[in-house]
C-alpha positions in Angstrom: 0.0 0.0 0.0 1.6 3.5 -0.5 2.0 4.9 2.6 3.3 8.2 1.9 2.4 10.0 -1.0 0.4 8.3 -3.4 1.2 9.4 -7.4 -2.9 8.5 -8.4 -3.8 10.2 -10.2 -0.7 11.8 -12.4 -1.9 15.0 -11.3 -3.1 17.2 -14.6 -1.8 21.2 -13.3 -3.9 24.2 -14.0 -3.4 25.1 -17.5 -3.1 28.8 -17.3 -1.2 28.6 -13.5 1.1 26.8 -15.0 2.1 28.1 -18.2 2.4 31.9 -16.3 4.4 30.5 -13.7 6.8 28.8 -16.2 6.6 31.3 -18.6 7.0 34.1 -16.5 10.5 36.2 -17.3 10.8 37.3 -13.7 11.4 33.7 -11.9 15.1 33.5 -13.2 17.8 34.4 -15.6 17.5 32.5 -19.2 18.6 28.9 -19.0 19.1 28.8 -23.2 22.6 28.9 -23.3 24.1 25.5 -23.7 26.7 24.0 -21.6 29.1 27.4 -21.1 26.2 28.8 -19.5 26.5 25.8 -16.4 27.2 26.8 -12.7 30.7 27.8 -12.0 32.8 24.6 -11.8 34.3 25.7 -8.3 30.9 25.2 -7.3 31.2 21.2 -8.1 34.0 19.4 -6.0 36.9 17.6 -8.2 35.3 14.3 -7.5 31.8 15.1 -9.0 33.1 16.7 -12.0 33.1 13.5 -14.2 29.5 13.3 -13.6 28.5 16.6 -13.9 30.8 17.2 -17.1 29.7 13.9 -19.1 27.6 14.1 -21.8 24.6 12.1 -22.3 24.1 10.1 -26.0 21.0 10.3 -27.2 18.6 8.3 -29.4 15.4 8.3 -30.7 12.6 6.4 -28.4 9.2 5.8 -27.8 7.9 7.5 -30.7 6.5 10.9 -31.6 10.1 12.5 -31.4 10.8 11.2 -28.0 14.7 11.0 -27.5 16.5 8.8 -24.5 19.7 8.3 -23.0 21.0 7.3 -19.5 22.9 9.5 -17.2 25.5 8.4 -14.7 25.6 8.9 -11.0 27.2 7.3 -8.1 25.9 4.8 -6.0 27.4 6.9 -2.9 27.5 10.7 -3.5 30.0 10.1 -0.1 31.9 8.0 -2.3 31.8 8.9 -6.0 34.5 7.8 -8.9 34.8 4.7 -6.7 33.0 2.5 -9.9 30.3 2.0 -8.2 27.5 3.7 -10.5 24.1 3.9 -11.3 22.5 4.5 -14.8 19.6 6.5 -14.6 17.1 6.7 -17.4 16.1 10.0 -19.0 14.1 10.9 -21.7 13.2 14.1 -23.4 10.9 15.9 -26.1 12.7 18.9 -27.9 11.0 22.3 -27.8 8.4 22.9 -30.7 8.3 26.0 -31.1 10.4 28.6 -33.3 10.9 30.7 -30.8 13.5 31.3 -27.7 13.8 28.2 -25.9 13.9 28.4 -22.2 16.1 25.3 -21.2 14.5 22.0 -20.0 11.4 21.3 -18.0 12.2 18.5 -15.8 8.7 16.4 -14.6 7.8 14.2 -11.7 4.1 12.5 -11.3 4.6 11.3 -8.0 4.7 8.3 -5.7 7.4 7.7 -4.8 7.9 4.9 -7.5 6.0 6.3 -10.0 8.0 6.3 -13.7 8.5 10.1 -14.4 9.7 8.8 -18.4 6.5 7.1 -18.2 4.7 10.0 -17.3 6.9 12.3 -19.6 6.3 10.0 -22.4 2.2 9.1 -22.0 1.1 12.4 -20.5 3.3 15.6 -20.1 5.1 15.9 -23.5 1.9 15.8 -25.1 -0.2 17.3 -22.1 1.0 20.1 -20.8 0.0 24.2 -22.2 1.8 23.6 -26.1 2.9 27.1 -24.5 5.1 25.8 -22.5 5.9 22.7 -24.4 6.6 25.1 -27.2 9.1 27.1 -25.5 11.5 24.2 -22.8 12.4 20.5 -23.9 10.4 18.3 -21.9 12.5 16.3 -20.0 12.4 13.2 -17.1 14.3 11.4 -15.1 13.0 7.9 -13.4 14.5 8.3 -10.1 17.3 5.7 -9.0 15.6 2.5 -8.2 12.2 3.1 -10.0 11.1 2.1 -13.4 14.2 2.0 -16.1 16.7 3.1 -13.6 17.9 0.5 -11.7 14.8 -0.9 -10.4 14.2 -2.2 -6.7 12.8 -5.7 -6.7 11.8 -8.1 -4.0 9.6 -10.8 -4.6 8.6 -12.5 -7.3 5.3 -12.3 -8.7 3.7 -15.6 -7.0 4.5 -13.7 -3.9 3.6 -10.4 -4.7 0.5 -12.4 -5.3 0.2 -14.2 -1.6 1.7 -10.7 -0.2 -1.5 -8.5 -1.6 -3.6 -11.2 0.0 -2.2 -11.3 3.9 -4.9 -10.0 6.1 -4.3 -6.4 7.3 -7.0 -6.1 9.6 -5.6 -8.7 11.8 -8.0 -10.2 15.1 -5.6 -12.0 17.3 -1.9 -12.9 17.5 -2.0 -16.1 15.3 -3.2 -13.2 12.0 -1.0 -10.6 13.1 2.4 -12.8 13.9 1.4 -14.2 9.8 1.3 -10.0 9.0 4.3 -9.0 10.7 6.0 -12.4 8.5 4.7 -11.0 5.5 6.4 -7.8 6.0 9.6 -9.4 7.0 9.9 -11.5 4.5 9.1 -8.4 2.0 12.0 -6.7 3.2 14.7 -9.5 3.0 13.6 -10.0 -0.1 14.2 -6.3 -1.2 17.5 -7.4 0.5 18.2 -10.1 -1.3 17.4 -9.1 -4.7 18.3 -4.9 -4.4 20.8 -4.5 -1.2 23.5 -3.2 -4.0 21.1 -0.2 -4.3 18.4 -0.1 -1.0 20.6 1.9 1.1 21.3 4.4 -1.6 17.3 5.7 -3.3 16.4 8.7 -0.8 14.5 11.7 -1.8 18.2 13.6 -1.3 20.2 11.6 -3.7 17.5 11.5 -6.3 17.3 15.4 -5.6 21.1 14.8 -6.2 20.9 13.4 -9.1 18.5 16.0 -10.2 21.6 18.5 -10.4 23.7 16.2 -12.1 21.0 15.8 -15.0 20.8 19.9 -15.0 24.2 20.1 -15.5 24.7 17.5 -18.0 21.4 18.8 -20.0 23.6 22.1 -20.0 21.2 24.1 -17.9 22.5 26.7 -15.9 19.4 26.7 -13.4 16.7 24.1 -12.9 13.1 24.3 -14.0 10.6 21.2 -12.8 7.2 20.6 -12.1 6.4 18.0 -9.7 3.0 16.3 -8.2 2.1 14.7 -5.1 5.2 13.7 -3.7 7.3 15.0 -6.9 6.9 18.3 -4.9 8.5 16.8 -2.0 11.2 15.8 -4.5 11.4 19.5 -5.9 11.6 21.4 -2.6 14.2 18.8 -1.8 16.5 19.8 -4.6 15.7 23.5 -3.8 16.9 23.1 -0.2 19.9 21.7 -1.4 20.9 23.8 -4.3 18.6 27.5 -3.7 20.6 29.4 -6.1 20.2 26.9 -8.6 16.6 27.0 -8.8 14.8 28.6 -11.9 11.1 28.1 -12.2 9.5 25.5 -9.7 6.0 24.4 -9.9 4.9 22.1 -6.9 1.1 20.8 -7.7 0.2 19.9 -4.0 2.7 20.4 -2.1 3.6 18.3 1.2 4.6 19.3 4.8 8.3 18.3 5.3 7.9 18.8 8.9 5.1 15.6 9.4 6.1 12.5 10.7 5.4 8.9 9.0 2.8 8.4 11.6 1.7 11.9 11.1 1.6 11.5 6.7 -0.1 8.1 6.9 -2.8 8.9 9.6 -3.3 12.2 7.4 -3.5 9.9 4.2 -6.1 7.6 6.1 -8.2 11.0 6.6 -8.0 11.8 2.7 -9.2 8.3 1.4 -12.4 8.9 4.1 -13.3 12.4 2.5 -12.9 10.8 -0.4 -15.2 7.8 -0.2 -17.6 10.4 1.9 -17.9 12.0 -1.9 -18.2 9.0 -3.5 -21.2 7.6 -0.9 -22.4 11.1 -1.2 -23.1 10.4 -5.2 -23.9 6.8 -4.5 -26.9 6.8 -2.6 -28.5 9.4 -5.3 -28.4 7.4 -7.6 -31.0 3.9 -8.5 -29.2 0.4 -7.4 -26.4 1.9 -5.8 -24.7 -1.1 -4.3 -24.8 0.8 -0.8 -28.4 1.3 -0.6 -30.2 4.7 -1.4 -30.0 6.3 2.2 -27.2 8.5 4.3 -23.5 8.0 4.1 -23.5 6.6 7.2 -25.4 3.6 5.8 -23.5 3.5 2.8 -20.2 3.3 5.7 -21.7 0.8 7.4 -22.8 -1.3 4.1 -19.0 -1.6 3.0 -17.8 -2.1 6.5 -19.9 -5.4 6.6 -18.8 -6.1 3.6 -15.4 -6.1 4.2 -16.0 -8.1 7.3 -18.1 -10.7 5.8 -15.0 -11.2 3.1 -12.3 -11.5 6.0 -14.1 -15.0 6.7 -15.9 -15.4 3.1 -13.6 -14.5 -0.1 -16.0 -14.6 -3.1 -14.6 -16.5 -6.7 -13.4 -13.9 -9.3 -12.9 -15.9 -12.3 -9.1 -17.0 -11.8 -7.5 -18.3 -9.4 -7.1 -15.7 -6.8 -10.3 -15.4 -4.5 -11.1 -11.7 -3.8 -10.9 -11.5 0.1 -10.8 -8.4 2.4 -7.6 -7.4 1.5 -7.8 -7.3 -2.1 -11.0 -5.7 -1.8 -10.1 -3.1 0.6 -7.3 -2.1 -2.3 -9.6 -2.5 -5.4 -12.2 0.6 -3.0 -9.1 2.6 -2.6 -7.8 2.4 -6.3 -11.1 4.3 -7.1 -10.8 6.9 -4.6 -8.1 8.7 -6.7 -9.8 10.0 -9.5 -14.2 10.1 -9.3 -13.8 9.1 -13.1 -12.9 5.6 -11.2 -16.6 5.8 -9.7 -18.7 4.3 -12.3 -16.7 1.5 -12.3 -16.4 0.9 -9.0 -20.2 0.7 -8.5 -20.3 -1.9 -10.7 -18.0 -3.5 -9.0 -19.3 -3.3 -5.6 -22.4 -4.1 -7.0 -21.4 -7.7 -8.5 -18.7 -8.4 -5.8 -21.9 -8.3 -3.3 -23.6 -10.3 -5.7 -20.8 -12.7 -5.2 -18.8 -11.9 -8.3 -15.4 -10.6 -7.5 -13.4 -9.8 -10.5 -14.5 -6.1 -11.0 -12.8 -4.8 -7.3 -10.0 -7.6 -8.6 -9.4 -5.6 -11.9 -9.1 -2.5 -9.4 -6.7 -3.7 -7.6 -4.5 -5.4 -10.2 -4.3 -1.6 -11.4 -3.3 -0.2 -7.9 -0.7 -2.3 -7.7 0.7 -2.3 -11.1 -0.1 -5.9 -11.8 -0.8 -6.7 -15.3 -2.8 -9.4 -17.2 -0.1 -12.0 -17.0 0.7 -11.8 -13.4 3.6 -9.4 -13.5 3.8 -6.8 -11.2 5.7 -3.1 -12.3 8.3 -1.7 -9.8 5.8 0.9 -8.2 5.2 -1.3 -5.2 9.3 -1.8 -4.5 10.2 1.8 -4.5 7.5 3.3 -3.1 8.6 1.8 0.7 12.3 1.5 -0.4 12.5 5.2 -0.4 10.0 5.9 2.5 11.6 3.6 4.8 14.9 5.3 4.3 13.1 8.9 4.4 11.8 9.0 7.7 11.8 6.7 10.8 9.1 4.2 11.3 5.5 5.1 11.8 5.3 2.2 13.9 8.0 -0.1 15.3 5.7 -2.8 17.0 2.5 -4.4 16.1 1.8 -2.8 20.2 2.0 0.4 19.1 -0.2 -0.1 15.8 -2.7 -1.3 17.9 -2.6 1.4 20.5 -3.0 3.9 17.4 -6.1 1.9 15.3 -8.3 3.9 17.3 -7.5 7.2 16.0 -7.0 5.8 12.6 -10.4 4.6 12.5 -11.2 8.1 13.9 -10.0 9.6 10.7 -11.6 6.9 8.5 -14.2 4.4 10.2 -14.0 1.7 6.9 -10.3 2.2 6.1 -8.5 3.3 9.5 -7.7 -0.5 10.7 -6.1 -1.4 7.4 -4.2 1.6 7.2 -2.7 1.5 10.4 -1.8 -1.9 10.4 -0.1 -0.6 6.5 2.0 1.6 8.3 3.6 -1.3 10.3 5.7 -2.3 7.4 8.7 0.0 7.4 9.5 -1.4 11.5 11.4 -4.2 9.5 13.1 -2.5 6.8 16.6 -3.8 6.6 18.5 -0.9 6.3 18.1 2.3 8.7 16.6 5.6 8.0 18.8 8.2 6.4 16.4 10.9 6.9 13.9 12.8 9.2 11.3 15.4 9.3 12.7 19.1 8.8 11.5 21.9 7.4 13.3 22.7 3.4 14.3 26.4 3.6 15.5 27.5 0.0 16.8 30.6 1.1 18.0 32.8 -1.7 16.1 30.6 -4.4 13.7 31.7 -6.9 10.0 32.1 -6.3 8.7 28.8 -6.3 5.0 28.3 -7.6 2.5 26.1 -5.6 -0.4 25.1 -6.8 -3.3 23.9 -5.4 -2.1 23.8 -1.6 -3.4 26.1 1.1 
């Protein structure tokens, strides 16, 4: 389960925010010039400068005049040049228009885990104001350990499989000593298969890597827009670097300062407004699957559900029965986007009738699973770099169940699961690098938000 900052939706920015904040000649100084216009090299010490000198072959990709190469970084920014390296995967779209070109527009959907190439490639290049796409080269970076670059990976799919199916809601020891078994065996098997790399994805290295891209895309400043937890990403890089910031757009930005316990409960709070909305619409509407009264009834409808699936999984059509876990996932994969709601009525509505594939098929799409049984990277990364972010939410299944009150506070139907999500980073096998502070970017640029009070 993401437990920090989700990237669903890929956020879509306000068309005419964006394009005056990025457009706008007073953020910072021109970033046109190519590579004589980069950052003073006393500014880079001598054992960096092979990474921010090299230069980065590109070829065509993907299509529709998409262009890709990989970038080099070390493993250790404590320990670069030691030939211990990572290749990164970028990808870019060239400026269309015939005008001035403003440098490169660097783009993050989200997650963490979430592919930003992916995003670049699907959505942004093609998305965005064609002002703005007109005037920078559209550019991403998948962050180290996600997607093309480097990816984490932990189990294999038959386990994803029996992992997405361990009971979160757990009644007594015997169900919670299989959940906290589940996670550990997660996170020696991130160990196993990624401990080259585990210790080394934080939101400051890939920030890191961030100015090693700038410099190597010949950018004298830095101009990104970044989503969700992209904007954590962002303000990152600005608190490391403030005087190399150029134009910043952060679409919903996060408090630095929060705790894991803090961000998750939070989270928790945010799916119950949203399924507040969605019963809200619901019980308008004729054969709503939660009855036609209040949302408290529609509440209490899916709560029984849930709880008649924790002892009664119903068939889905394959070979994975859709119990309370699944189901509990395939709910909260709609409660990103209301375009999900439709679908998720239906759902609902044959899953009670005993019919489970619909809230499977929303799952299988939260989790990046796809027809075949192969599952994308999202679900590796994502608690790869939270775990090394910040400490713990919870360190012992005591403490998750002294909170599950105020988590079912926030959100009667999805506090318990949520909690008990939160439990997973207690066993993460390599210590936190991180901790809640707040990200100053004194002497940077004026940095857009969007959509954040």
């Amino acid at each position: 389960m993401h437990t920090r900052h989700s990237s669903r939706p890929l956020r879509t920015l306000g068309a005419a925010l964006t394009a005056a904040a990025l457009l706008s000649s007073g953020c910072s100084a021109d970033a046109s010039a190519p590579r004589a216009a980069s950052l003073s090299k006393r500014a880079v010490p001598a054992a960096l400068k092979p990474y921010y000198e090299q230069a980065l072959n590109w070829r065509p990709c993907g299509g529709a005049d998409f262009e890709c190469a990989t970038l080099k970084a070390p493993l250790d920014y404590a320990k670069p040049g030691t030939g211990r390296d990572l290749r990164l995967a970028v990808s870019r779209k060239k400026a269309t228009g015939t005008g001035r070109r403003l440098g490169s527009l660097l783009v993050n959907p989200g997650g963490p885990g979430g592919s930003a190439v992916g995003y670049l490639q699907s959505f942004a290049a093609v998305g965005y104001p064609a002002r703005v796409r007109a005037r920078y080269d559209m550019v991403a970076m998948d962050p180290r350990g996600v997607a093309e670059s480097e990816p984490i990976t932990c189990l294999s799919d038959k386990q994803m499989d029996t992992f997405t199916q361990t009971d979160q809601t757990p009644d007594g020891r015997g169900e919670t000593d299989r959940l906290v078994a589940a996670y550990k065996k997660f996170a020696r098997g991130c160990a196993t298969h990624s401990g080259r790399i585990l210790g080394h994805v934080s939101t400051v290295e890939a920030a890191r890597d961030m100015d090693v891209l700038r410099a190597a895309l010949g950018d004298r400043k830095l101009h990104y827009v970044g989503a969700s937890y992209g904007t954590f990403l962002g303000a990152t890089y600005a608190d490391l670097y403030p005087r190399r910031v150029g134009r910043l757009v952060l679409d919903g930005a996060l408090d630095p300062t929060l705790s894991s316990r803090r961000i998750n409960r939070d989270q928790t709070a945010g799916f119950e407004t949203a399924f507040t909305a969605f019963a809200k619409d619901c019980v308008r509407r004729t054969g709503c699957p939660l009855g036609t009264g209040s949302v408290a009834t529609a509440r209490d409808r899916l709560g029984a559900f849930f709880a008649r699936l924790d002892s009664h999984p119903v068939r889905t059509g394959e070979s994975r029965a859709l119990g309370e876990p699944l189901a509990t996932i395939g709910v909260i994969s709609a409660m990103y986007d209301e375009t999900a709601w439709p679908q998720l009525r239906t759902a609902l509505r044959s899953a009670m009738g005993g019919h489970g594939g619909g809230l499977l098929n929303l799952a299988d799409l939260y989790y990046e699973r796809d027809a075949d049984g192969s599952y994308a990277n999202l679900m590796y990364a994502n608690p790869a770099v939270n775990c090394l972010d910040l400490p713990p939410a919870f360190r012992t299944p005591a403490e998750v169940k002294k909170a599950v009150p105020d988590f079912r506070k926030a959100s009667p139907v999805f506090g318990k699961a949520l909690a008990w999500a939160a439990l997973n980073c207690a066993y993460w096998p390599v210590r936190p690098t991180g901790t809640a502070h707040p990200l100053h970017a004194r002497g940077a640029a004026p940095i857009v938000v969007v959509g954040t009070t």
